[in-house]
N, C-alpha and C positions, 0 to 999 in steps of 0.2 A: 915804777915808770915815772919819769919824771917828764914836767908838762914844760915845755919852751914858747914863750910866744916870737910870731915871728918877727922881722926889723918892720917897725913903724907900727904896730898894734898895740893899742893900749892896753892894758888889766882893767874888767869890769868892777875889780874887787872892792867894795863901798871902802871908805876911808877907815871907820870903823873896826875892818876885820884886816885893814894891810898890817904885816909884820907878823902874821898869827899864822898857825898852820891849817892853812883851809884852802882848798883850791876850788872854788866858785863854779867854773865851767868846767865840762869837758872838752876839750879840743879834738878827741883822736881822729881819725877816719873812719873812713862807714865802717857801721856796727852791727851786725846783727842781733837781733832779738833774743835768738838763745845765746850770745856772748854776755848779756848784760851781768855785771858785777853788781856784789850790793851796795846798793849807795847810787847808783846811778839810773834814774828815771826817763823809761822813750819819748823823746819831743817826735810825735807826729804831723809832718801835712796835711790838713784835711783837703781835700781840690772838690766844687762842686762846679755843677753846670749852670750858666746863667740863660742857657739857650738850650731847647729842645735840637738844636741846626748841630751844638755839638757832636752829636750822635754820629754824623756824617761826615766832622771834621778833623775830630780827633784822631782818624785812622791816618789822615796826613798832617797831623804835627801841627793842627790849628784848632782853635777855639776859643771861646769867650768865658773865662773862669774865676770863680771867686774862690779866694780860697782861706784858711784859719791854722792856726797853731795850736794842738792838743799837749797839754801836758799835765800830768797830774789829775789828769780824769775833767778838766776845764778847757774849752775852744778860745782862742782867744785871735777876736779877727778887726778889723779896722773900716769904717766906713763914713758916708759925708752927711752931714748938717749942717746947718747955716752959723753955728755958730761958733766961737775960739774955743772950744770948750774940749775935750777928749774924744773924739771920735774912737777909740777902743772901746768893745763891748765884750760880754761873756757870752755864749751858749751852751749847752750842752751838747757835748761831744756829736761829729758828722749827724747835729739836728738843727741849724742855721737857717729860721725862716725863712723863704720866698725862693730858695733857691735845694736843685735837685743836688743832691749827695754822689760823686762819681768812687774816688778812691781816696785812702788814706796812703801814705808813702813815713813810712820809717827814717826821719831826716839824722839821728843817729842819739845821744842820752845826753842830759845835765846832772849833777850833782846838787843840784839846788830843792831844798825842802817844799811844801808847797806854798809857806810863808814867805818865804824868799822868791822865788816865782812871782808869788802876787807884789811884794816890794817892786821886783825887776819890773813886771810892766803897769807901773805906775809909774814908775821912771820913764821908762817909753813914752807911753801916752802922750807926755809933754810934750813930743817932739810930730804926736799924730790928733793934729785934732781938726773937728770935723769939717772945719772949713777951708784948712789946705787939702781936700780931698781932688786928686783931677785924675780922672781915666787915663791918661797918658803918661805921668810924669810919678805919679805919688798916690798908688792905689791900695788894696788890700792887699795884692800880693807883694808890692814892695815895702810894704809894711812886713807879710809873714819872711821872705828873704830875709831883709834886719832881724827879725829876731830868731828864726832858726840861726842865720851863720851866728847870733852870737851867745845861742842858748848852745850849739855844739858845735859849730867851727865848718859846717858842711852849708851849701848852697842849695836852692830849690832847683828843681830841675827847670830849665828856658822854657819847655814848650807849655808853663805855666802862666807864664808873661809873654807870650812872643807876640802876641796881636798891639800889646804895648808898645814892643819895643822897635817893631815896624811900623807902629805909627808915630815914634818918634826920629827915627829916620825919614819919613814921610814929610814930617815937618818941616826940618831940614831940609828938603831938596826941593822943597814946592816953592814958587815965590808968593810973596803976600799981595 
């Protein structure tokens, strides 16, 4: 099977490995678990609750959620500090302090080693650090979004961000 990217996406592929035969990501479409081939590793969503009020709201498509990228047996999630520095952190898989564990979601596989992984979001990081952190615009989960679609090409599910993304149309419409 040969991989296409689509018009306007760049190749992740470090300069390093361009011209060589290695294809870095997976791009397919959802994957299930028992399809996985070898060579290719489950990027998981972890989603947890930051609110007990969850419990009540999730059955209508609302809530307040943090949430991390599992791959390789490592969580890897984003959050704010005062200072320019990397707001990316590690945990251990759905065990992210101060916050309750809801479900893990199968975002779909990479091809990437767990060396290469940890490469990739040191790359990231650079572009997450802890002081651009803001509840509405640039949070954890637009941090795991960026790097599930570009660990495997598939997007988080909305009702993960939706409280964001209505308070950024919120923004918009209110006057100051």
């Amino acid at each position: 099977m040969k991989l296409e990217l689509k018009k306007g996406w760049k190749s992740m592929t470090p300069i390093r490995l361009r011209g060589k035969s290695c294809t870095r990501f997976c791009m397919f479409s959802k994957v299930r678990s028992s399809d996985l081939s070898s060579g290719c590793t489950p990027v998981y969503l972890n989603v947890y609750d930051l609110t007990p009020m969850n419990g009540y709201f999730y059955w209508a498509g609302f809530g307040i959620f943090h949430s991390g990228v599992e791959v390789h047996g490592v969580e890897y999630a984003f959050g704010a500090h005062d200072y320019p520095t990397s707001g990316v952190f590690e945990v251990e898989p759905r065990q992210c302090p101060g916050f309750k564990f809801r479900k893990s979601i199968f975002m779909g596989t990479t091809r990437l080693d767990p060396v290469q992984v940890r490469e990739f979001m040191e790359r990231q990081a650079a572009s997450y650090t802890g002081d651009t952190y803001h509840l509405i615009v640039k949070n954890c989960n637009h941090f795991c979004k960026d790097i599930c679609f570009k660990l495997t090409g598939n997007k988080t599910p909305k009702w993960v961000n939706r409280l964001a993304r209505i308070g950024t149309h919120q923004k918009t419409l209110s006057p100051l």
